[in-house]
MARKOL-947059 format. One record per residue: x, y, z of N, C-alpha, C, O in turn; residue in one letter. Coordinates in pm, whole numbers, plus 50000, padded with zeros to 5 digits. Example, Ala and Ser with C-alpha at 12.3 -4.5 7.8 and 13.67 -1.06 7.14 Angstrom:
BEGIN
513194943150780512304955050780513204967050780514244966850846A 512854977550708513674989450714512905000350787513415011450804S 
***
This chain:
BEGIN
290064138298566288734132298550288434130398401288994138298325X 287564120398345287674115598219286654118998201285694115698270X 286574131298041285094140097976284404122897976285124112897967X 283014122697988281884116297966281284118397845281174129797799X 280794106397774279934110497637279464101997627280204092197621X 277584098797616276864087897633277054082997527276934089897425X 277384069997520276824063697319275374067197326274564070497412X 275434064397158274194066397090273714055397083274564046597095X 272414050697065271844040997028272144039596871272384048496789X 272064025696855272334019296691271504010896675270744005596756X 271654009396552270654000596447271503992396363272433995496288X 270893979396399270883969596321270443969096183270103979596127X 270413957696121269353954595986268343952596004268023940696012X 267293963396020265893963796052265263949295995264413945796077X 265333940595899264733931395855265363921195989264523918596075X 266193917796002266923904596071266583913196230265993906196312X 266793921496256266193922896396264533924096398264223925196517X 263603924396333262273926696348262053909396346262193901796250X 261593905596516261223890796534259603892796452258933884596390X 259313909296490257633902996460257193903596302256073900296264X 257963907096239257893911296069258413898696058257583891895998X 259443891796089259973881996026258893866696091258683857696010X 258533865996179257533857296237255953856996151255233847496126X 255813870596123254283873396079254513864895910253853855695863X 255743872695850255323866395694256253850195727256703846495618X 256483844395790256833824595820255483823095806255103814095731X 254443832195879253293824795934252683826795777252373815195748X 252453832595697251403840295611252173834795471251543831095372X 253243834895477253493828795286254063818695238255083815795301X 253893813795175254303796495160255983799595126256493809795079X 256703785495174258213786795146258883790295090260013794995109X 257963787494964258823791494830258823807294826259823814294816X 257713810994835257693827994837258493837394928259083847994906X 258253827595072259333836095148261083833895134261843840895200X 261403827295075262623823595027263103831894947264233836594959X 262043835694823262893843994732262473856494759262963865194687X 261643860294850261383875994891262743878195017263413888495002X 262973872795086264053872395218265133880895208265593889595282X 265453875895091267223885495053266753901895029267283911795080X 265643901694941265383912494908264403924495003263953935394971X 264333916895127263573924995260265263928395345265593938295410X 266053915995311267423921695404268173926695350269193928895415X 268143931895196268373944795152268143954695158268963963495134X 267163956595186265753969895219266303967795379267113976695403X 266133959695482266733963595623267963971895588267953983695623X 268883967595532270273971995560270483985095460271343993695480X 269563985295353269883999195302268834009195408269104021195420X 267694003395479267204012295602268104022095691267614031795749X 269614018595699270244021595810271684022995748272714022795815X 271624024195634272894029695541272334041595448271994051695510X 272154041895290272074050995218270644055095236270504067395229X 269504048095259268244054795293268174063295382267724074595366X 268554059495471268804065695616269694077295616269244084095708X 270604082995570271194087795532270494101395412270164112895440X 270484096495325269184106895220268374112895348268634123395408X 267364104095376266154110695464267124119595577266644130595550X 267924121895660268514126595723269094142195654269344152295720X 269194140595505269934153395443268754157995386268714170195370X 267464149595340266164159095265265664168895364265294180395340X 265704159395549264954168395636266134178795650265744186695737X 267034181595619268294191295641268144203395533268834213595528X 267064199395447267274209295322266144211995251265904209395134X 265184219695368263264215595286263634221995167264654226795118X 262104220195127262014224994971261344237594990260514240795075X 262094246994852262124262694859261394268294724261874266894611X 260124274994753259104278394691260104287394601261104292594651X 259694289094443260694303294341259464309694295259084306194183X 258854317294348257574320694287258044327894093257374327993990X 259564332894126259614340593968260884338393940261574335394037X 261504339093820262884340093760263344354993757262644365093770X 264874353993736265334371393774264744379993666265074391693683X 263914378093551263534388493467261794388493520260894391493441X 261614385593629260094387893653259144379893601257964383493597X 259574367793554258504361393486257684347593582258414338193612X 256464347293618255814336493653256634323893678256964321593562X 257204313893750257304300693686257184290693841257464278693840X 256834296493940256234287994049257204271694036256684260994005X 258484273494062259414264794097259204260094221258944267894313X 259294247094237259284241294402261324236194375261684229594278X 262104240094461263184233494413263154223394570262534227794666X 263844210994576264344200194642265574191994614266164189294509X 265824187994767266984186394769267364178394682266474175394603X 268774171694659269024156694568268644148494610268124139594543X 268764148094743268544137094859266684135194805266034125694763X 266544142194818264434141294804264404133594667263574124794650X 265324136894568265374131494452265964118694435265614110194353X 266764117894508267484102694491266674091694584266944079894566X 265814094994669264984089994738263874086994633263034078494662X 263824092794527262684091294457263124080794333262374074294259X 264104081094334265124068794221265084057794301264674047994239X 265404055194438265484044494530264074037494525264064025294506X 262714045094542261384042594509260984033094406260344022694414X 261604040194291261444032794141262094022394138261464013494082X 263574017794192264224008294181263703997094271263503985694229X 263593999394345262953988894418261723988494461261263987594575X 261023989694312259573989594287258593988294447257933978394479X 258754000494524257964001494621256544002694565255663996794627X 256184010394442254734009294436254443996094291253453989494259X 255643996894245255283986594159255083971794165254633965094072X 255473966594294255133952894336253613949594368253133938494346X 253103957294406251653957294413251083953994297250133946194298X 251553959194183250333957194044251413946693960250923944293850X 252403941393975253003932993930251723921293950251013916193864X 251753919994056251113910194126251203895194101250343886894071X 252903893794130253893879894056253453870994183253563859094151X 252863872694349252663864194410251083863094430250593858294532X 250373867494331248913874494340248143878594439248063890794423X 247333874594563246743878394676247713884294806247363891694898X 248773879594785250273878094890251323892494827252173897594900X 251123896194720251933902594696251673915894722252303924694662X 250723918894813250423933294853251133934495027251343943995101X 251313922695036252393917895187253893919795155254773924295228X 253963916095051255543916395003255863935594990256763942395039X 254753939094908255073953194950255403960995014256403968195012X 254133959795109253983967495208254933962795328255043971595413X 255643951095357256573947995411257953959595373258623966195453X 258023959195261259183968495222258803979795242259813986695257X 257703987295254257443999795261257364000795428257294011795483X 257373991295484257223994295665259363992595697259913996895798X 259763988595632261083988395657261454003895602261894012195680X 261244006995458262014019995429261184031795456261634041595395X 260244034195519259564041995560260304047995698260794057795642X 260674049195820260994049595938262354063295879262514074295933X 263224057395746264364063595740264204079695599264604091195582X 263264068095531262694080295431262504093595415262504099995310X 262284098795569261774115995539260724117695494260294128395451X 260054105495501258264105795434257824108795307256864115495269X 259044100295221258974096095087257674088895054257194090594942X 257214082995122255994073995150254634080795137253574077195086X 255004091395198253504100795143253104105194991251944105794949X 254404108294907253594104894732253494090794710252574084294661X 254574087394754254124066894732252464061694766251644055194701X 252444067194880250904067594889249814074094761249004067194699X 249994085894744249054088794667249114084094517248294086094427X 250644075194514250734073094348249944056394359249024052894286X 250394050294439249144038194487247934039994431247254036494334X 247914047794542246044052294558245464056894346244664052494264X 246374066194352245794069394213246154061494077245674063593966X 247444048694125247314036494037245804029594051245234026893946X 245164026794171244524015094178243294027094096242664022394002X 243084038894129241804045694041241814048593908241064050493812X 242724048293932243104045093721242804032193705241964031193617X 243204018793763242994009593719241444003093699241063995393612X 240714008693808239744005293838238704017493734237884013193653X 238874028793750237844036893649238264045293531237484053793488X 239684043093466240324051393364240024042593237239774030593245X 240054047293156239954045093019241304041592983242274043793056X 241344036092868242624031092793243504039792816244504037692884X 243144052492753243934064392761244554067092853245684062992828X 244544072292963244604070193120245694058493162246774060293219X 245224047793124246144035093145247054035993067247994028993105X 247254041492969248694038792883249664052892909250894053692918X 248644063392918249594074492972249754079693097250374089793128X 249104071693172249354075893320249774064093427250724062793503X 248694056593401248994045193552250434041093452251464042893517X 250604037593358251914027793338252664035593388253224028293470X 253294049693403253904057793474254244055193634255364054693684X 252914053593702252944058093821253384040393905253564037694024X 253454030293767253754015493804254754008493789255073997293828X 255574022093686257024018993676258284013993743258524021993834X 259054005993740260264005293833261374013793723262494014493772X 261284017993635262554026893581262384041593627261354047993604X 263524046893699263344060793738263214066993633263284079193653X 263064064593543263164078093444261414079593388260854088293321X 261014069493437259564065993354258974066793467257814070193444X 259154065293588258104067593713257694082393772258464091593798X 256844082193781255524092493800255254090193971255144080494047X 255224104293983254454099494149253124109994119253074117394021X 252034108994227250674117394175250474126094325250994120694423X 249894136294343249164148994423247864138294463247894126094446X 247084143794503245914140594605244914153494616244334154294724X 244624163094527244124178494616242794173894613241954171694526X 242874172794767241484178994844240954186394867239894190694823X 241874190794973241184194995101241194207595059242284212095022X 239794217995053239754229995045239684238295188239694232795298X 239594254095164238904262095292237504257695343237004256395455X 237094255995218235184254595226235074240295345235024241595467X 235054231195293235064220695337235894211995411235444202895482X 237504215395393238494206195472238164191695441238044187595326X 238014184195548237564166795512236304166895498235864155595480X 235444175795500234164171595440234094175695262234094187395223X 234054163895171234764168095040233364170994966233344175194850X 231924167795056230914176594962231114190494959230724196594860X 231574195595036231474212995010232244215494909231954226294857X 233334208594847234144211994706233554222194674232354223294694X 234554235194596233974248894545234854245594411234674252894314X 235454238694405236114238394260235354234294149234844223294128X 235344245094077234024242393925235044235293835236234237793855X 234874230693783235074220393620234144226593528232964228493557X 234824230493385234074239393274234654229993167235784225193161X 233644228593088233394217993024234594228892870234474240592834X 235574218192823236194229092705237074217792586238224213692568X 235744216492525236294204492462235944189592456234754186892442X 236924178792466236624168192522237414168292681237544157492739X 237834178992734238254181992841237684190192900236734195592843X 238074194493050237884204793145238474215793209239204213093305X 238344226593180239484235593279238824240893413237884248793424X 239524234793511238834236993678239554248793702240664252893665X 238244255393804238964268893907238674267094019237534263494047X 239504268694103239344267494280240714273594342241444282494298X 240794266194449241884271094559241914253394649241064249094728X 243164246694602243234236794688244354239594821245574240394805X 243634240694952244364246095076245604239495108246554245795155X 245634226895085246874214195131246724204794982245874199694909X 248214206694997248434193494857249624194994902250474203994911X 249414177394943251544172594947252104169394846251314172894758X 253034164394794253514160694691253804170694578254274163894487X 253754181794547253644192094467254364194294348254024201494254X 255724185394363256174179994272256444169894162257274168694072X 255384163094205254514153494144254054155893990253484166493964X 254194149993925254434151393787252104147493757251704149693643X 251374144093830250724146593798249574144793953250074142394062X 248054146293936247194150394048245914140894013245494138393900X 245334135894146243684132594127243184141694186243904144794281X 241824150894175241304159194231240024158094189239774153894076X 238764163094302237594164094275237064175194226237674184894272X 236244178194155235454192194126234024190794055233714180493995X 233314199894065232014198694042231954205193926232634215493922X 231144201493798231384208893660229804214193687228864210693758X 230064223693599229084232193576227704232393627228254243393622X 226674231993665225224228093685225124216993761224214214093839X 226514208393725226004196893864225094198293984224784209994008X 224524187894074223894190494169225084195294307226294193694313X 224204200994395225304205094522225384189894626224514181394608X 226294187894712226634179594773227964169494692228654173294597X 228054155594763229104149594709228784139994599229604133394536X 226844139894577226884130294427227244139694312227524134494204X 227254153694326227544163094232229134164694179229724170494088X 229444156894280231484159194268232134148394126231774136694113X 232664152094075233474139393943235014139793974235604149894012X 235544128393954237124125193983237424132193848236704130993749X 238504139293854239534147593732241124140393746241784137893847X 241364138793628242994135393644243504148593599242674156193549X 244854152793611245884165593568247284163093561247934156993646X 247794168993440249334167393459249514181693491248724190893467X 251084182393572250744194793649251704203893536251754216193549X 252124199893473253414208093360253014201093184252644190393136X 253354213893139252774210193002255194204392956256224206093022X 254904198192820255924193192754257664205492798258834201692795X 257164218992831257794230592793258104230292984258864238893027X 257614222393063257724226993181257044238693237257284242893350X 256204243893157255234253893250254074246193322253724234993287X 253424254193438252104247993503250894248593392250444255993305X 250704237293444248864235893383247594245593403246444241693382X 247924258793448246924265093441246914266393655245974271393716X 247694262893696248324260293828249194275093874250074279893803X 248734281094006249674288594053249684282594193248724276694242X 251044285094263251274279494367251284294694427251684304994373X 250624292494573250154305194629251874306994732252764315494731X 251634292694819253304294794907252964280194939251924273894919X 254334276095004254584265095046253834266295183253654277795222X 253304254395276252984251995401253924253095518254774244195528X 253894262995611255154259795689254074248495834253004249195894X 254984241695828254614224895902255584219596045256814219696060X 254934216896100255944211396210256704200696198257764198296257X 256214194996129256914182496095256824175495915256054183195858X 257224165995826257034164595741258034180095670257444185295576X 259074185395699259354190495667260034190995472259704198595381X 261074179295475261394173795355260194172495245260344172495123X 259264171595299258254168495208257804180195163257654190295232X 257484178494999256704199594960255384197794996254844186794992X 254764209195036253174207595068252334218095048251834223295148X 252044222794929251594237394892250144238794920249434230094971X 249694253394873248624260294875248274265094707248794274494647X 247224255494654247644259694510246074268094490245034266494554X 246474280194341245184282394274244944276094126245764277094035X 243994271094119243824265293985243124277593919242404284693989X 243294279993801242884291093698242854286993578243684291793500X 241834276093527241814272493426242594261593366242804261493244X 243294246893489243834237693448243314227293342242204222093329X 243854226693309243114217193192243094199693251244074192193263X 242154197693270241444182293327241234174093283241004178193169X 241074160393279240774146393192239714139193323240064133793428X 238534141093278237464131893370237824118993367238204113093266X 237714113793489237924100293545236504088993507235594086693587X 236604084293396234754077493434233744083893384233934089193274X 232534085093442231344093693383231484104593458232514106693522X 230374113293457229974121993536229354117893714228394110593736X 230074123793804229464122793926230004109193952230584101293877X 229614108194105230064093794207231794097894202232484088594161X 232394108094231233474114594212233914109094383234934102194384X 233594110194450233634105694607233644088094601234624081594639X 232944084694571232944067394542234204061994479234934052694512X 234254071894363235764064794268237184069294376238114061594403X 237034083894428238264086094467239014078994628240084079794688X 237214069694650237534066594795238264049494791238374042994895X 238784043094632239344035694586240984040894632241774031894659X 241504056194639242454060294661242784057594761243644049694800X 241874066594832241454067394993241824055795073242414055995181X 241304043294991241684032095119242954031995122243644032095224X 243464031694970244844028994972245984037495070246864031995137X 245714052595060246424056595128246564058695260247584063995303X 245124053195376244714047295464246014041895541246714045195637X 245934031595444246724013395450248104018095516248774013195606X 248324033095413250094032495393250084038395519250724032295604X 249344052095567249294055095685249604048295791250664049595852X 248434038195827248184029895940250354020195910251184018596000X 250524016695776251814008695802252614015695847253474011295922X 252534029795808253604037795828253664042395963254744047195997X 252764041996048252654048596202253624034896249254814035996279X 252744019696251253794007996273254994010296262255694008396361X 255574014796145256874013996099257904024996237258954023796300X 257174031696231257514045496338257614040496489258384044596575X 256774031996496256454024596645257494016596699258054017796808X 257744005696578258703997696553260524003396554261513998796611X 260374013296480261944019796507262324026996682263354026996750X 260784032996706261304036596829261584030596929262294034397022X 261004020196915261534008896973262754000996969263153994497065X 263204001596883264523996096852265454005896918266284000696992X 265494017296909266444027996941266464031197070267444036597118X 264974027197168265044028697304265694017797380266324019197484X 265384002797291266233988997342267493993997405267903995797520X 268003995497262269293996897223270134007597353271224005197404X 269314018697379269684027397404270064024197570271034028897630X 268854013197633268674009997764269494004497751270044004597861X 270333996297654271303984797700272763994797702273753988097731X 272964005797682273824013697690273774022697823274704023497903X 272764027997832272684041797954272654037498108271594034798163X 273784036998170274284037298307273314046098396273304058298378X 272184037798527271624046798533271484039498699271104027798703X 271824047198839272314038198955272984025398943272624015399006X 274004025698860275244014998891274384006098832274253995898900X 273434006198685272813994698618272553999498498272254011398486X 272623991798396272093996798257270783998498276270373991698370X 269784006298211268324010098246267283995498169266073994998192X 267883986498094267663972298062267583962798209267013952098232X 268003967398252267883960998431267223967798566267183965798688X 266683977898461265833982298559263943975498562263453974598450X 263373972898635262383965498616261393974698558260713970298465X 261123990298609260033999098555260134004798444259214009598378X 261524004498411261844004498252261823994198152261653997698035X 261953984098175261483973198125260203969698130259863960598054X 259073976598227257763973598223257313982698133256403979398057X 257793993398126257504007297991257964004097856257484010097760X 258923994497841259393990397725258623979597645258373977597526X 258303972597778257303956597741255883962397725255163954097669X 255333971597749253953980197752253923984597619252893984797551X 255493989597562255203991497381255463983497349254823984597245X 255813976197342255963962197251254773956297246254293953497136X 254143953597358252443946897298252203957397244252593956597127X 251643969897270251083979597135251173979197035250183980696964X 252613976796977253293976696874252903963296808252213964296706X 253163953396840252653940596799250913937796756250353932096662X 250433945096883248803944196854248753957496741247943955796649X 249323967096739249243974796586249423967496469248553964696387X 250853963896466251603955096351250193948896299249623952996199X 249793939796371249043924896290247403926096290246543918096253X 247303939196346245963948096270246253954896137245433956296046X 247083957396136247463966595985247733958795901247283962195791X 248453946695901248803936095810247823929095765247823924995649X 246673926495864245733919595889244753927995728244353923595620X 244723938595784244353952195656244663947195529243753943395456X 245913946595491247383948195383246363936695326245623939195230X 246363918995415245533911195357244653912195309244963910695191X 243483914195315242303919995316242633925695186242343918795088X 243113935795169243283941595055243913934294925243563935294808X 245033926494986245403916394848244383910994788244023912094671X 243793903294900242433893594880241463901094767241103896294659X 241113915194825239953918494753240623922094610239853917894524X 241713928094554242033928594416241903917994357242153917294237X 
***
């Protein structure tokens, strides 16, 4: 009798098999644009399902491991990660996933061209996409409420396509006090200088390795609630590689999002750069907010879209009463049931992506 072993489902070049990605931008960008964007979306398909795919497969194989101290006892709150997490983060820069957005070489359209690439390499990533998100989000709030200063030493960072010069940014919110309600913020801001050194406890912060942070905090006497809150920028390591006044309490253990670092930090006196004036700290940071919204909502699509591909695939393989399960009619009615979902997702979220070109 002959051992049995089901194939696996496979993947194509996510760009050349996606009818509805490749249908949506025919419909949405003039010829010329989709011509010279084409090659460079069926590069991004095919590195989806070669070396991307591949990385994300070895980052989730190798989370990242909190060093709270070095062997002589000394402080130094190391997050270490894999290469894979790192070379995923070179792949980022090179193919300016966040930098096509502020290029803005196709102007209203070119937040489609993006986010097109970010719904292709997202699915294989390991959820590389979640600092991509927050370095977005905290490009467009720099752009929109930072000072010169700010813009020359930070957003040009976080807009870079050279790995060596690209920056990804933190997000800390969410406290004990409050969670998503961000008026309860307990984090004080103390005025020291032409700067600030904040104290709190931020409960969740992804990205942790992130070379720098947007965060809210209330300075001194402010009023209580969320007009009392001011946007703070932070780099999280001074020139020498020590923290900014930053202790990392422990890493998050998570069900999922594993590859990704996601700490529990205490601030003790970080040293801060106010975003803007004083207060409307909720208003400026909700410039982030949409952004990282956007990437969300693409990124669930992107997820929708692969599982779909892999269940096709899979039906046209699996022998199931003397028929591939592609010929079965109630499996094909469960298959055709996600596919409109998926489609009516897709071109709500894109629909978004527009919207958003438009309004920059």
């Amino acid at each position: 009798m002959t051992e049995f072993f089901q194939l696996p489902p496979e993947l194509g070049n996510q760009y050349d098999e996606d009818r509805v990605l490749k249908s949506y931008l025919e419909w949405k960008l003039p010829p010329n644009v989709l011509a010279e964007i084409v090659p460079e979306l069926q590069r991004m398909g095919q590195r989806a399902i070669s070396d991307i795919y591949h990385l994300g497969r070895a980052a989730e194989a190798e989370p990242p491991r909190h060093i709270p101290y070095d062997p002589w006892g000394r402080r130094i709150d190391l997050i270490e990660v894999s290469q894979a997490w790192k070379d995923l983060d070179k792949i980022a820069a090179e193919e300016k996933l966040v930098a096509i957005g502020y290029e803005r070489k196709h102007g209203a359209l070119s937040r489609i061209h993006q986010f097109a690439k970010l719904y292709l390499f997202h699915p294989s990533s390991a959820i590389y996409t979640c600092p991509l998100a927050m370095t977005d989000g905290a490009a467009r709030a720099l752009e929109l409420f930072g000072d010169e200063y700010l813009k020359k030493n930070a957003l040009l960072h976080l807009i870079s396509s050279d790995p060596s010069q690209f920056w990804t940014s933190g997000q800390w919110m969410t406290e004990r006090t409050g969670g998503s309600d961000v008026s309860n913020t307990s984090t004080i801001a103390k005025p020291d200088g032409s700067q600030f050194r904040l104290y709190g406890v931020k409960w969740f912060t992804s990205a942790t390795t992130s070379q720098m942070a947007m965060t809210l905090a209330r300075i001194e006497g402010a009023p209580e609630g969320s007009r009392g809150l001011s946007l703070f920028y932070l780099k999280l390591r001074d020139q020498e590689g020590n923290l900014n006044g930053i202790r990392i309490n422990r890493l998050k253990d998570k069900l999922g999002t594993r590859a990704l670092p996601t700490a529990e930090l205490t601030l003790d006196g970080a040293f801060a750069t106010m975003v803007g004036r004083p207060g409307n700290g909720v208003k400026k940071i909700s410039s982030l907010f949409n952004i990282t919204r956007i990437y969300n909502a693409c990124c669930a699509v992107g997820y929708m879209r692969r599982a779909i591909a892999l269940a096709r695939d899979y039906a046209s393989k699996r022998i199931a009463f003397g028929r591939p399960l592609s010929e079965h009619g109630l499996h094909l009615e469960t298959l055709s049931a996600l596919q409109v979902e998926f489609e009516a997702a897709f071109h709500l979220v894109f629909h978004a992506i527009e919207l958003l070109g438009k309004e920059e």
